[in-house]
C-alpha positions in Angstrom: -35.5 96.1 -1.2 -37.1 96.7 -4.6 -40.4 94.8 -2.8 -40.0 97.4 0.1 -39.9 100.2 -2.3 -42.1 103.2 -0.7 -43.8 101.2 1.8 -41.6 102.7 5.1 -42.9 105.8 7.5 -39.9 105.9 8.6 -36.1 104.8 9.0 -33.6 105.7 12.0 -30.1 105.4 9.7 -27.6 104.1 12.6 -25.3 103.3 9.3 -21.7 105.2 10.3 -19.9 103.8 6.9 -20.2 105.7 3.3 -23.4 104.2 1.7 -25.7 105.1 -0.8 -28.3 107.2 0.9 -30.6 107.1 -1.9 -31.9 103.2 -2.7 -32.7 104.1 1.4 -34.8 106.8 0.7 -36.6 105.4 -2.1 -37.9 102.7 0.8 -39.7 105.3 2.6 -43.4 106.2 2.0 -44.0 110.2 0.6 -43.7 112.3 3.5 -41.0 109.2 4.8 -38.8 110.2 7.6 -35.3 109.3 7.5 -33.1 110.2 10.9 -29.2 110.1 11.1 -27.6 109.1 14.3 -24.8 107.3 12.4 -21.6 109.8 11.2 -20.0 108.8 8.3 -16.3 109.9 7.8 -17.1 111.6 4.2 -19.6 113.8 3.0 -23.1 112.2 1.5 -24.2 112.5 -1.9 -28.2 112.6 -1.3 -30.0 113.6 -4.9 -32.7 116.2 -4.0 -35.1 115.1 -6.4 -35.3 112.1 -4.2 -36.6 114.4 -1.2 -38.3 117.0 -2.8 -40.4 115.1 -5.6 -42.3 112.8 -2.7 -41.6 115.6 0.4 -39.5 113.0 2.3 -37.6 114.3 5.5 -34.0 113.5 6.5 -32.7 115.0 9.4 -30.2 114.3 12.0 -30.4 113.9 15.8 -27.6 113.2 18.7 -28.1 110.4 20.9 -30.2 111.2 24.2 -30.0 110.7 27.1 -31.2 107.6 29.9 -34.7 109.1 29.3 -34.8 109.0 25.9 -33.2 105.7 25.4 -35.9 104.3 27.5 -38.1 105.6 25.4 -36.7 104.3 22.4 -36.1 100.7 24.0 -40.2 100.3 25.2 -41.2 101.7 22.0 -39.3 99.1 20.1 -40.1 96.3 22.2 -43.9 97.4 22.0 -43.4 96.8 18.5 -41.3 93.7 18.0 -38.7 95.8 16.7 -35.1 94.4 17.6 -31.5 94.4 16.4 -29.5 91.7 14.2 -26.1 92.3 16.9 -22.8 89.9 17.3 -22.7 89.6 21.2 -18.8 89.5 22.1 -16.7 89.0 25.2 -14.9 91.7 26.5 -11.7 89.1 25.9 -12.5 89.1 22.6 -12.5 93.0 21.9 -9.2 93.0 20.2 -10.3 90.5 17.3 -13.4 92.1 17.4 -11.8 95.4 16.7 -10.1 93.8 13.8 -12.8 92.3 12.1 -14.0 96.0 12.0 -10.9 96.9 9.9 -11.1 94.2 8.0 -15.0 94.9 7.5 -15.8 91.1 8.7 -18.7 92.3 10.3 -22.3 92.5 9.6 -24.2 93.4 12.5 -23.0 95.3 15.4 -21.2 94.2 18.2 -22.4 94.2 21.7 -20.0 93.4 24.0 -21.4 91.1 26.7 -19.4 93.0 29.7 -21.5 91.4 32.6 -20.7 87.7 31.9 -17.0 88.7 31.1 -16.8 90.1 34.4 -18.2 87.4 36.8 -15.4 85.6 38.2 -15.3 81.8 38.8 -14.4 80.2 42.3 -12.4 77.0 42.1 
């Protein structure tokens, strides 16, 4: 991180958890944009002097709709932007689900509904 140090536009935070909000906005560029779809359970602790000194944005936004997801999915892929994700079944939900409380995970998990659902003939 300390090599990415105020070289970002921008950063979409999908982070739901309690981290430290500030080593992320010391990635992004002066006038750096950092959005919040994630919710974390607790308050943040985000140290103005990290927004106002460079005039960095952070701002929230609720997930939208087919449109916008769309948009947000050809946009990436014009870009080579993708997402580090642990495909599961939907058989293995349950251990999946206790990874999460165990905190054994470190990418998101997509579960992989279509394959789980396509039946085999004998």
């Amino acid at each position: 991180m300390r090599a990415a140090t105020g070289t970002i536009d921008g950063i979409i935070n999908t982070v739901s958890a309690n981290i430290p909000i500030a080593p992320l906005l010391g990635l992004l560029k002066p006038n750096g944009k950092m959005i919040l779809v994630g919710l974390p359970e607790k308050p943040m602790e985000i140290p103005p002097f990290a927004l106002v000194a460079t005039s960095k944005t952070l701002a929230g936004s609720c997930i939208g709709g087919m449109a916008d997801t769309q948009e947000m999915i050809d946009l990436a892929a014009k870009h080579g932007v993708a997402a580090d994700v642990e495909v599961v079944s939907a058989d293995d939900v349950n251990a999946a689900m206790e990874r999460l409380a165990r905190a054994d995970v470190r990418y998101r998990f997509v579960i992989d509904i279509g394959n789980t659902l396509k039946t085999t003939t004998v």
